[in-house]
C-alpha positions as CSV (number, residue, x, y, z in Angstrom):
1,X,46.3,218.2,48.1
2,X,44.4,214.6,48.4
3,X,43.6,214.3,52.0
4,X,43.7,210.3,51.6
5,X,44.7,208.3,54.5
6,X,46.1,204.8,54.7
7,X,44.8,202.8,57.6
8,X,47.8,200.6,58.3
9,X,45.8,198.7,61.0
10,X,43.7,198.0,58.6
11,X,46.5,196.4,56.3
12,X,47.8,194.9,59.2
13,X,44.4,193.2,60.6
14,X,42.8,192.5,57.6
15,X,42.7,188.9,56.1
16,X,43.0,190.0,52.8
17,X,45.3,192.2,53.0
18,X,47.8,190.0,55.6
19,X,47.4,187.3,52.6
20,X,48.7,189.7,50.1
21,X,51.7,191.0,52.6
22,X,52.3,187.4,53.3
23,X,52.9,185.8,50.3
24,X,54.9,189.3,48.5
25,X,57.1,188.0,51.9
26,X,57.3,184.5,50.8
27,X,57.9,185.2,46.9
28,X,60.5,187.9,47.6
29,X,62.6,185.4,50.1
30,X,62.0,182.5,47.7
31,X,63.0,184.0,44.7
32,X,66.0,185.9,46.1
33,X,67.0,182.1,47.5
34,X,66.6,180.8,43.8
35,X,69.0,183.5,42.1
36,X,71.7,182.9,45.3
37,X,71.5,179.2,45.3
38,X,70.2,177.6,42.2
39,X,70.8,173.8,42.8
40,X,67.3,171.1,42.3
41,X,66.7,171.3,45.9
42,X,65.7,174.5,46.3
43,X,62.4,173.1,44.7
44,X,61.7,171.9,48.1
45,X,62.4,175.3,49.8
46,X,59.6,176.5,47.7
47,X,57.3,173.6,48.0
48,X,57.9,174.7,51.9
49,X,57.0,178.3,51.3
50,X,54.2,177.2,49.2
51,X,52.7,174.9,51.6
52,X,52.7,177.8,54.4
53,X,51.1,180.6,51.8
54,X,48.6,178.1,50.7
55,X,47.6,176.8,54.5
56,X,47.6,180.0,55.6
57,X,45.2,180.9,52.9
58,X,42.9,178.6,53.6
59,X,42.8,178.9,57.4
60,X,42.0,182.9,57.1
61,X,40.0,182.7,53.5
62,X,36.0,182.7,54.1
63,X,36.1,179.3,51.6
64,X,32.3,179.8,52.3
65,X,31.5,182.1,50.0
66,X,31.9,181.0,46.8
67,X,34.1,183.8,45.0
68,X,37.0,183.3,47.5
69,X,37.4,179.6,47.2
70,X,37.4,180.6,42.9
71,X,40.1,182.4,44.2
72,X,41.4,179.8,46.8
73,X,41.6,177.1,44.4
74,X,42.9,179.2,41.3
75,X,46.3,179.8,43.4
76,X,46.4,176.2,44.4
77,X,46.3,175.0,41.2
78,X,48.5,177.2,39.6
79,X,51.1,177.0,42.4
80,X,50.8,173.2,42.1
81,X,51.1,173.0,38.3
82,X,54.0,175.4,39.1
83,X,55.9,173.3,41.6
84,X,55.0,170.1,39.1
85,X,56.4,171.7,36.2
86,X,60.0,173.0,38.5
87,X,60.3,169.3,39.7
88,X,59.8,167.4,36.0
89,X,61.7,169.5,34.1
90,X,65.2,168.2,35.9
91,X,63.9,164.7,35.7
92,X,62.7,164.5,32.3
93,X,64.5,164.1,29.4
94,X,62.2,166.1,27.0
95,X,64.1,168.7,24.3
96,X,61.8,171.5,25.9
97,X,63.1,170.7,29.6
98,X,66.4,172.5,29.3
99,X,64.8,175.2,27.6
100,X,62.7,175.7,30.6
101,X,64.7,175.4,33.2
102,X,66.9,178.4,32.0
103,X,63.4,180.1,31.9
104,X,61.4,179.4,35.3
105,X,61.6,182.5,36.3
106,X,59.8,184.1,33.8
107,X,58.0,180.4,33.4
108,X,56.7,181.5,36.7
109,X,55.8,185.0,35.9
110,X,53.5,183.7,33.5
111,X,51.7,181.5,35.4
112,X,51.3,183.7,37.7
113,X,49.8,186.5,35.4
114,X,47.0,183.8,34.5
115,X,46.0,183.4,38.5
116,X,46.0,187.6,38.7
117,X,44.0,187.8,35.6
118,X,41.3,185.0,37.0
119,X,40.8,186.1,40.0
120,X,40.1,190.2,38.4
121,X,37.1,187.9,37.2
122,X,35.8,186.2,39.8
123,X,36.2,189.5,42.6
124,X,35.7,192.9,41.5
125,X,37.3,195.4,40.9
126,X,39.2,193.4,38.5
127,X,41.3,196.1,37.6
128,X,44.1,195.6,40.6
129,X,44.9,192.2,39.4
130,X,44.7,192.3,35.6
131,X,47.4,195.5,36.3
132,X,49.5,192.5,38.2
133,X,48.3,190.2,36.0
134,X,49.8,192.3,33.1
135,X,53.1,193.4,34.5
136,X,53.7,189.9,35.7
137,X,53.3,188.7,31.6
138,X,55.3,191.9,30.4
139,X,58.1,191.0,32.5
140,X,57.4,187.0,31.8
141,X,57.9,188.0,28.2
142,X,60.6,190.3,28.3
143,X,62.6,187.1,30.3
144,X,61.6,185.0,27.3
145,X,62.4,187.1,24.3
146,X,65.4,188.7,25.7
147,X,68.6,186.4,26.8
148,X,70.6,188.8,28.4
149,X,67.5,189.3,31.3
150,X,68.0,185.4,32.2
151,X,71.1,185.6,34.6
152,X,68.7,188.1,36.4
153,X,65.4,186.5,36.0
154,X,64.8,185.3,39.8
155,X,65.7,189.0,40.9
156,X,63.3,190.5,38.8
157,X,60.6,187.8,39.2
158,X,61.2,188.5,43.1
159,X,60.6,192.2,42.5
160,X,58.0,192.0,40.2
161,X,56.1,189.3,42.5
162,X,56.6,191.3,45.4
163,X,55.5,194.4,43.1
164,X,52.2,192.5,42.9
165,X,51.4,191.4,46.1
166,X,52.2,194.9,47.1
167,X,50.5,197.1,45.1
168,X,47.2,194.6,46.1
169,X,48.2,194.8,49.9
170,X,48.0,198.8,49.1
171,X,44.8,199.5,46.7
172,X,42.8,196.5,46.5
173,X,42.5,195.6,50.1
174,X,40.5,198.5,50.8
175,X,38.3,197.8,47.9
């Protein structure tokens, strides 16, 4: 029988790993809000959320050391080009814009499977994020290639987000 402990103080106290539990919180509530109420404001509730997982990254982050702000700046940009991309596409008048607005959830997913996969490069072990880089782009797919998963896209981008954040909050804190 493995005789591993998990120090939940540890997950609890940690910077790390409160950054991981924040933000599966934050993704969870803000993609369970997006299936419920899917109307063009709810792009500010998630510029809201955003804006609290992204300041309260950098208030605990050492930005000092050069690997976390790599990994600071990744999830800025890619929440920014995110919440960019979520805005323009109801204002725009582009053929692609309808297309992706039935897809932002999995548009999402996506984008977010390229921040997992950078920052398995810039802080080792990579292995914890490419796996939540890669079940984030599974699922990102599977929303894109298969109509019948769009009604349910938010619901399973919450789960797989929270998933992610998650499974990092478990195993790749302690690393």
């Amino acid at each position: 029988m493995n005789d591993t402990k998990i120090d939940w103080q540890y997950l609890f106290l940690d910077s790390r790993a409160r950054v991981y539990l924040l933000w599966s919180a934050l993704v969870t509530v803000g993609f369970l809000a997006t299936h419920f109420y899917q109307d063009k404001f709810i792009n500010a509730f998630w510029t809201l959320l955003s804006v609290i997982g992204i300041y309260y990254m950098f208030k605990v982050m050492p930005l000092k050391v050069k690997q976390m702000q790599h990994i600071y700046y990744g999830w800025f940009i890619t929440i920014a080009v995110g919440m960019a991309v979520s805005g323009f596409v109801f204002y725009l008048e582009l053929p692609v814009a309808g297309y992706l607005i039935n897809h932002l959830g999995a548009f999402w997913l996506v984008l977010m499977a390229q921040a997992y996969a950078g920052n398995g490069f810039v802080d080792k072990p990579g292995v914890w994020y490419w796996f939540a880089a890669g079940l984030n782009l599974l699922f990102g797919v599977l929303i894109f290639s298969i109509d019948a998963l769009i009604p349910g896209q938010y619901l399973i981008a919450a789960v797989v987000s929270a998933w992610s954040m998650l499974y990092l909050w478990l195993f790749r804190s302690y690393t």
